[in-house]
C-alpha positions as CSV (number, residue, x, y, z in Angstrom):
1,X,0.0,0.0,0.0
2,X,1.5,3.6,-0.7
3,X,2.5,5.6,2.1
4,X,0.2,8.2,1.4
5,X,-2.6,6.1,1.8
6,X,-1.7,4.7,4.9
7,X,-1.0,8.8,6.1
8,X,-5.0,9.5,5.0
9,X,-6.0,6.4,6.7
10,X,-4.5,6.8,10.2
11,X,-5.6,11.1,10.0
12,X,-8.9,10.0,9.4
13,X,-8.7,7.8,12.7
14,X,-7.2,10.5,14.4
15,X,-10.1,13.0,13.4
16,X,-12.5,10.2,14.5
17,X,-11.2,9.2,17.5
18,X,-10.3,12.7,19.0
19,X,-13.8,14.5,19.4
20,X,-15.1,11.3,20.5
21,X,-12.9,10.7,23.6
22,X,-12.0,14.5,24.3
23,X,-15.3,15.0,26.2
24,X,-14.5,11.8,27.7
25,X,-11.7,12.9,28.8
26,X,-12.4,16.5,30.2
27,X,-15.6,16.0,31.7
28,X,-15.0,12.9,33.6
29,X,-12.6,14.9,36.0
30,X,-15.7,18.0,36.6
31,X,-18.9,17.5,38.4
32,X,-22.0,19.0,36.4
33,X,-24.1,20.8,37.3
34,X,-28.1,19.2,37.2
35,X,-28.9,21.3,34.3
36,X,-26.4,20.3,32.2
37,X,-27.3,17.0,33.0
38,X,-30.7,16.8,32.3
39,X,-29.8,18.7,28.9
40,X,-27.1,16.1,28.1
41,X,-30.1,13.4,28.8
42,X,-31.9,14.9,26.0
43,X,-29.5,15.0,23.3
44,X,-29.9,11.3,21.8
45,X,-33.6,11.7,21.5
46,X,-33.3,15.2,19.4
47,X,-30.3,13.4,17.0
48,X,-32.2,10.6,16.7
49,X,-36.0,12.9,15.7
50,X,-33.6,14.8,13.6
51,X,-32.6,11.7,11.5
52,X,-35.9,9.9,11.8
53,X,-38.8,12.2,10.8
54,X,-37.6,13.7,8.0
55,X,-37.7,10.1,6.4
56,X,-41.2,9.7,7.8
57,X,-42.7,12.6,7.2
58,X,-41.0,13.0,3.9
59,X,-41.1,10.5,2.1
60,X,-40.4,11.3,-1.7
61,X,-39.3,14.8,-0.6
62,X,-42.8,16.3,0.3
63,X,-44.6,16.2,3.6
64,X,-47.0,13.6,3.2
65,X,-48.9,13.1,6.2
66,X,-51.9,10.8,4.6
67,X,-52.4,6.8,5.6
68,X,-50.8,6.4,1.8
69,X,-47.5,6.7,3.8
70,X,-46.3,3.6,4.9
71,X,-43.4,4.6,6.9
72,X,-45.8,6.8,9.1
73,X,-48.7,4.3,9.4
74,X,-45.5,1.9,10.3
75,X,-44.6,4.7,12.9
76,X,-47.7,4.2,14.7
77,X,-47.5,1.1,16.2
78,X,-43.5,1.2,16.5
79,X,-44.0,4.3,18.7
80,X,-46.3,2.5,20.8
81,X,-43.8,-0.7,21.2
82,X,-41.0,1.6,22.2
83,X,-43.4,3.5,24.8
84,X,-44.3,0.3,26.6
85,X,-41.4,-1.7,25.8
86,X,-38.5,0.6,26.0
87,X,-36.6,-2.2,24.2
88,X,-34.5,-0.9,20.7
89,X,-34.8,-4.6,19.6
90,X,-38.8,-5.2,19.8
91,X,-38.9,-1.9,18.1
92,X,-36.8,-2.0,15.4
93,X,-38.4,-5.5,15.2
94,X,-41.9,-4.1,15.3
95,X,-41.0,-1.6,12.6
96,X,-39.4,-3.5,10.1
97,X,-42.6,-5.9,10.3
98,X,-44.6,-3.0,9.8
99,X,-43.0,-2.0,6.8
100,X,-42.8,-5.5,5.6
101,X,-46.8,-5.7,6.6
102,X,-48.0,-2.9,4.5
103,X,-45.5,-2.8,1.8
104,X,-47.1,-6.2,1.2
105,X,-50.6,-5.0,1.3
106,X,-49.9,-2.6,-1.2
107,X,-50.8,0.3,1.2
């Protein structure tokens, strides 16, 4: 393999690895405060919306809110398996069946 390549691959790592430990890192030696916290607790659930709905709500590109969209009529009962399960596997489970479901029934 030529050097250079090697060089990009192990700067890539580098650029990779370094924001994800740094916080590690620093914050591990502070106490935080509540606040910051309780905001930090809410970060996963707003990258997480911000990935899902726009492929949920928009579909081909245009909101599309009617029961001819599968991927929110298979949102439906997904949400409701992660509200009383709280398990990532019955959900993602759940969903995929959904999708398989109605893509199926030619909804």
């Amino acid at each position: 393999m030529e050097s250079w390549i090697v060089l990009t691959i192990l700067l890539m790592m580098i650029v990779t690895y370094v924001p994800r430990t740094a916080p590690l890192l620093f914050l591990t030696r502070f106490d935080l405060p509540k606040g910051v916290i309780l905001w930090l607790k809410y970060i996963p659930v707003a990258v997480l919306s911000a990935l899902l709905y726009p492929s949920i709500l928009l579909p081909a590109g245009e909101l599309d809110v009617s029961s001819s969209n599968e991927f929110l009529v298979a949102a439906l009962p997904t949400m409701l398996v992660v509200w009383c399960t709280r398990s990532l596997f019955w959900t993602v489970v759940v969903g995929v069946l959904a999708v398989s479901v109605l893509r199926e029934m030619g909804v």
